[in-house]
C-alpha angles and dihedrals in degrees: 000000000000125000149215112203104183102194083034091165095046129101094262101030092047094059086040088059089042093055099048097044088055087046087061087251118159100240131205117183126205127191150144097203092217093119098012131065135219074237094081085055105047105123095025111120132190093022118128117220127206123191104209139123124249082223091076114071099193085056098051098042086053086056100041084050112131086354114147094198139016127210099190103198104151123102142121108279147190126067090236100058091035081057092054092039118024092151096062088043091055097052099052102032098044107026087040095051084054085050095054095041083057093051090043091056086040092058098025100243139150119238140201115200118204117226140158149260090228086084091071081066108184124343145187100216123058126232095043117224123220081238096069124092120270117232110183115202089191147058086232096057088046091064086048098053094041087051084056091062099042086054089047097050087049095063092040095043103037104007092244105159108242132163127186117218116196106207124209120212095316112208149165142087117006105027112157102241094176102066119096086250100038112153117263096247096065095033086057096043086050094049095047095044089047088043092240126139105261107228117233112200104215124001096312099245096099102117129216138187105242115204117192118222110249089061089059093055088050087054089053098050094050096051092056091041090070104012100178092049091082097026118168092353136133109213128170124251105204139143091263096228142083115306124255130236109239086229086046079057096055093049093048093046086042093052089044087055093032101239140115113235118203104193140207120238125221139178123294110276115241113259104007116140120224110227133021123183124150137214093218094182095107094063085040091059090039107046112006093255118173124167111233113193126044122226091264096058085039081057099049090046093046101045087039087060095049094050095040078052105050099042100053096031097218107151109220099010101161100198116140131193114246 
């Protein structure tokens, strides 16, 4: 097959593009780099890389051209800058969706959006279910949620096969540490490896469900294996147990690198939710998605990595634990 990765430089996009080229995939990336690096591409050979913004329609239908399946990943991310500017988020997460969904009908291809579990906002029933109503406390998850229904109305209006994942709190290897809005997985590993304090925004006791990357790319694969079996649906993407304190995380990623981090504590962040957890049965039932590795073994992988990274300074080294 051959494939479209919008955000193809990113964290996500980036493992996306590695996988399908091992799988023996045709592989068109498509990026900005305005977010992403050439980093998160270092090692991969054979795929084809494209700089262009989703904002320009003429630019996105060249790359979707002859494309079997689209994986659209790039987008504008983090609460905390949406906060700051909605109107640019809006821009390139909304107006460039429509412009991929164009592309996808245009080359007849199927295509799998990536969203976000921040549009379920705050709720009172855990695990969430992609049936209850959204309520985004961001600019960011209303882009999100807007992208879902363009997705939707694209199955419904022109049976282009789309499916919405909603991700929750997406981790592993190759996290960027060093941005403003870095995860906290990758902000805490970097602290402990550097011996500074890690910051916690709020009490720590805000919970989240972390999904480790690979499972992500599984979900991906499945979806355009059989591209009609999730048309037109939103399903959760999520680490299918049981959600992590932020303060449990800190003590998980210290007694992998064998420290006792002692944290800071700030101020609560805007717009963040306080707890995330996912039923992830409908994507079970649609697609025969199963999460594979819980967040301890996540953990292991991912700290592995950063020490792995740090110590031989090799940009871009893709090795992961196994």
């Amino acid at each position: 097959m051959r494939f479209l990765v919008t955000g193809a430089a990113g964290f996500i996009g980036s493992h996306l593009v590695e996988r399908l080229i091992e799988e023996g995939h045709d592989v068109v990336g498509f990026d900005d780099l305005s977010e992403g690096t050439m980093d998160n591409l270092t090692g991969i050979a054979d795929a084809e890389l494209i700089r262009g913004d989703l904002r320009d329609p003429g630019a996105v239908s060249r790359a979707a051209a002859r494309c079997d399946a689209i994986l659209h990943h790039g987008a504008m991310k983090s609460v905390p800058r949406s906060v700051r500017i909605p109107e640019v988020f809006t821009d390139v997460n909304i107006r460039g969706t429509l412009n991929v969904l164009v592309a996808a009908r245009t080359a007849d291809a199927a295509l799998v959006f990536a969203s976000s579990s921040s549009v379920y906002g705050d709720q009172e029933v855990h695990p969430v279910r992609e049936d209850m109503e959204p309520r985004p406390l961001s600019p960011y998850a209303a882009t999100k949620l807007a992208g879902e229904g363009l997705c939707r109305s694209w199955w419904h209006s022109y049976s282009v096969p789309t499916v919405s994942f909603r991700y929750f709190n997406v981790y592993g290897p190759g996290q960027d540490p060093k941005s403003e809005y870095a995860a906290v997985i990758p902000r805490f590993t970097t602290a402990c490896l550097q011996g500074e304090a890690p910051v916690i925004y709020g009490d720590g006791e805000q919970a989240r469900d972390f999904t480790y990357i690979d499972d992500v790319v599984d979900a991906n694969l499945l979806a355009t294996e059989h591209p009609e079996a999730a048309a037109g649906e939103v399903l959760n993407i999520g680490g299918g147990r049981s959600p992590t304190s932020v303060n449990r995380l800190l003590e998980l990623v210290g007694c992998e690198l064998g420290v006792s981090p002692e944290p800071t504590f700030a101020a609560p962040r805007e717009g963040d939710i306080r707890l995330s957890h996912a039923d992830v049965s409908s994507a079970r039932r649609l697609l025969g998605y199963e999460p594979r590795i819980p967040i301890e073994e996540g953990i292991r992988r991912t700290t592995a990595w950063f020490r792995d990274h740090a110590s031989s300074k090799v940009a871009g080294s893709r090795t992961v634990a196994s």
